[in-house]
ROSE-4610 file (N, C-alpha, C; in Angstrom, 1 decimal, always signed):
// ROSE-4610
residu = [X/X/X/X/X/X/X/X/X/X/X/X/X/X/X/X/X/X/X/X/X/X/X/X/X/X/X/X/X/X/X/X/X/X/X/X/X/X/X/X/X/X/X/X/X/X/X/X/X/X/X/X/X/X/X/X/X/X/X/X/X/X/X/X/X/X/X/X/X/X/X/X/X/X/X/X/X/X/X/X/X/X/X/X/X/X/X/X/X/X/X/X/X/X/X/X/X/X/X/X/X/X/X/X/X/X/X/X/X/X/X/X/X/X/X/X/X/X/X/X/X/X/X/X/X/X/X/X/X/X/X/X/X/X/X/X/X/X/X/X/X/X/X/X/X/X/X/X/X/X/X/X/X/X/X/X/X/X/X/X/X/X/X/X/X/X/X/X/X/X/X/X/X/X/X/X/X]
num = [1/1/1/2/2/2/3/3/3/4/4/4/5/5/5/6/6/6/7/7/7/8/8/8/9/9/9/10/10/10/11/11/11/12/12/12/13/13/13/14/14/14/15/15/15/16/16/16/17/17/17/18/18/18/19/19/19/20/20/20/21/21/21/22/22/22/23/23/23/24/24/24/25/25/25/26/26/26/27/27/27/28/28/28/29/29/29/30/30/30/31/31/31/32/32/32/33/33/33/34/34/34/35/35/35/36/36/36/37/37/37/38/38/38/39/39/39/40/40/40/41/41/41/42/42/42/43/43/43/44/44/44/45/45/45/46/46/46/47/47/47/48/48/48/49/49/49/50/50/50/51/51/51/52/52/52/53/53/53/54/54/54/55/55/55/56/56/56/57/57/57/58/58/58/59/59/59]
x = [+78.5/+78.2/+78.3/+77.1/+77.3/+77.7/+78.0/+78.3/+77.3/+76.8/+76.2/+75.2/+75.6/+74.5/+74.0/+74.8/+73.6/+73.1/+73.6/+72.9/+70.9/+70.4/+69.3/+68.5/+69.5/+68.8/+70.0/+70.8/+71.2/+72.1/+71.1/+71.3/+70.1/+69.9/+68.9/+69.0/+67.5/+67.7/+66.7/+66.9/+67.2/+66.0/+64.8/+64.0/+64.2/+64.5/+64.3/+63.5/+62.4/+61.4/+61.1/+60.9/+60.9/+59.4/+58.7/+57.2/+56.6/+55.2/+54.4/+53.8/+53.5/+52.7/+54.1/+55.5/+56.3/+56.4/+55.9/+56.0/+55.9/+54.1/+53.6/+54.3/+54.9/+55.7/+57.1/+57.7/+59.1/+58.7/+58.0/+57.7/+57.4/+56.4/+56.4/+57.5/+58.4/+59.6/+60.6/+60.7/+61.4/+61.1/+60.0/+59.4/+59.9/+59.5/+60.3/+61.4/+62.5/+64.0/+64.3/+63.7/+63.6/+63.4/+62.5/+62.2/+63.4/+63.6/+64.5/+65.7/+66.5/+67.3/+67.8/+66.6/+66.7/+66.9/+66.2/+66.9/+65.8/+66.1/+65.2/+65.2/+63.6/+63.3/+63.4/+64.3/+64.3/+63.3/+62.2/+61.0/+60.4/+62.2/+62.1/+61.6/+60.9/+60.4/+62.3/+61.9/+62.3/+64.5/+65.1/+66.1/+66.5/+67.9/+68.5/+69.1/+69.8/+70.8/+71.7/+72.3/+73.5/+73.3/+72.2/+71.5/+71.6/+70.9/+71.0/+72.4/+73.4/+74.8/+75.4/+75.7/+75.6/+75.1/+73.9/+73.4/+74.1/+74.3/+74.8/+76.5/+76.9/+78.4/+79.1/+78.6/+79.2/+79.6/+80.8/+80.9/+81.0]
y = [-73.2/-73.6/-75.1/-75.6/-77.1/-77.1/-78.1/-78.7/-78.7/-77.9/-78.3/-79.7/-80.9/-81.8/-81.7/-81.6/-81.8/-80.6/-79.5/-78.0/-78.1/-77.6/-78.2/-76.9/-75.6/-74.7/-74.3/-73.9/-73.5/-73.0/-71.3/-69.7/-69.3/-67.7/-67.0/-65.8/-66.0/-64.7/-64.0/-62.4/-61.3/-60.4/-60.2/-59.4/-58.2/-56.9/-55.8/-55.4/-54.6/-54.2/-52.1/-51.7/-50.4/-49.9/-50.2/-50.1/-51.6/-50.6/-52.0/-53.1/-52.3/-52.8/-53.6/-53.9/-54.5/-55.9/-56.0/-56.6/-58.1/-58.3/-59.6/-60.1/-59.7/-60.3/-60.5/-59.8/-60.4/-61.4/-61.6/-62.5/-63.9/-63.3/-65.2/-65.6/-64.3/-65.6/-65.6/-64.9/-65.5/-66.4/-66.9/-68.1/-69.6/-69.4/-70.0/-70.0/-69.3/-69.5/-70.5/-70.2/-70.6/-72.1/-72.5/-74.1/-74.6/-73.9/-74.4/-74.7/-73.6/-73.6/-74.2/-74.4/-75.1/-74.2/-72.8/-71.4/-71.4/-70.2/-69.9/-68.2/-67.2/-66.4/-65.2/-64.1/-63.5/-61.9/-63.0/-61.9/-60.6/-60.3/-59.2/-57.9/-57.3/-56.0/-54.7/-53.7/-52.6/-52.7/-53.6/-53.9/-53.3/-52.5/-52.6/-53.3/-53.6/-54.6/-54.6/-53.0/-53.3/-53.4/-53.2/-53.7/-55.4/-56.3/-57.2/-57.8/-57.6/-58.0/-57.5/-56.7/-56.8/-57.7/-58.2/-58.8/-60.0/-60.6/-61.9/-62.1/-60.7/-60.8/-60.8/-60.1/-59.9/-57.8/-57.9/-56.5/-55.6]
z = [+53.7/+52.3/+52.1/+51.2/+51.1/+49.4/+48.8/+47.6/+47.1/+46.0/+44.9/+44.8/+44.8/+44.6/+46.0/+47.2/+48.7/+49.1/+49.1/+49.2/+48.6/+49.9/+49.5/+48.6/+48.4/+47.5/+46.7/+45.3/+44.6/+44.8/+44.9/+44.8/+45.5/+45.3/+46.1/+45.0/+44.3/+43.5/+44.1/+43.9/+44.4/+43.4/+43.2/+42.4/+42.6/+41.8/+41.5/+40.5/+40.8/+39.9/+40.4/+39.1/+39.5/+39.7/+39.5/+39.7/+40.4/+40.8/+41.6/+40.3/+38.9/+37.9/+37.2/+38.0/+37.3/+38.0/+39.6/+40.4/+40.2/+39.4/+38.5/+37.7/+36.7/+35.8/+36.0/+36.9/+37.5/+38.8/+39.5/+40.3/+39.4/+38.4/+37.5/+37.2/+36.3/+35.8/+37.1/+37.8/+39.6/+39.6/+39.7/+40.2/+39.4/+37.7/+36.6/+37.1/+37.4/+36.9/+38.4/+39.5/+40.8/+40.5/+39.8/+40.0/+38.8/+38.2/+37.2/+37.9/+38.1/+39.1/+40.4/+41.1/+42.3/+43.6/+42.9/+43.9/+44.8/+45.7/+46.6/+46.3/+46.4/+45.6/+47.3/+47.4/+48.5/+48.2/+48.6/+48.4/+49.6/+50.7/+51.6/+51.0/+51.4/+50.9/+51.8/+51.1/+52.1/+51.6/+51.0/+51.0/+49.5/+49.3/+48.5/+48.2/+46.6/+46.2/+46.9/+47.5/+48.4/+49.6/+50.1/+51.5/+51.4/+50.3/+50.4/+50.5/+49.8/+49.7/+50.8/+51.5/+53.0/+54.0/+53.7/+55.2/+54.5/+53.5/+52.9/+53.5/+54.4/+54.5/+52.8/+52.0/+50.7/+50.7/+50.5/+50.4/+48.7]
């Protein structure tokens, strides 16, 4: 983990959408909150929320 001003990405946000016709409109504002933020958008297919917080070493 780096500090805040030299970390060259944020956070990592995590999209959950329950349909495919939800997929467009959470991907735009991902994208929005991402540049805002300074995040990086973890656009793996196939992963749960607790799938993902596992591979992060988060229990």
């Amino acid at each position: 983990m780096l500090p805040p001003k030299v970390a060259p990405q944020k956070g990592v946000l995590v999209t959950i959408f329950r349909k495919d016709e939800e997929r467009a409109q959470v991907m735009e504002r991902a994208t929005k909150l991402a540049k805002d933020l300074g995040a990086h958008i973890d656009t793996r297919d196939g992963l749960t929320p607790l799938g993902a917080s596992r591979s992060a070493g988060c229990i």
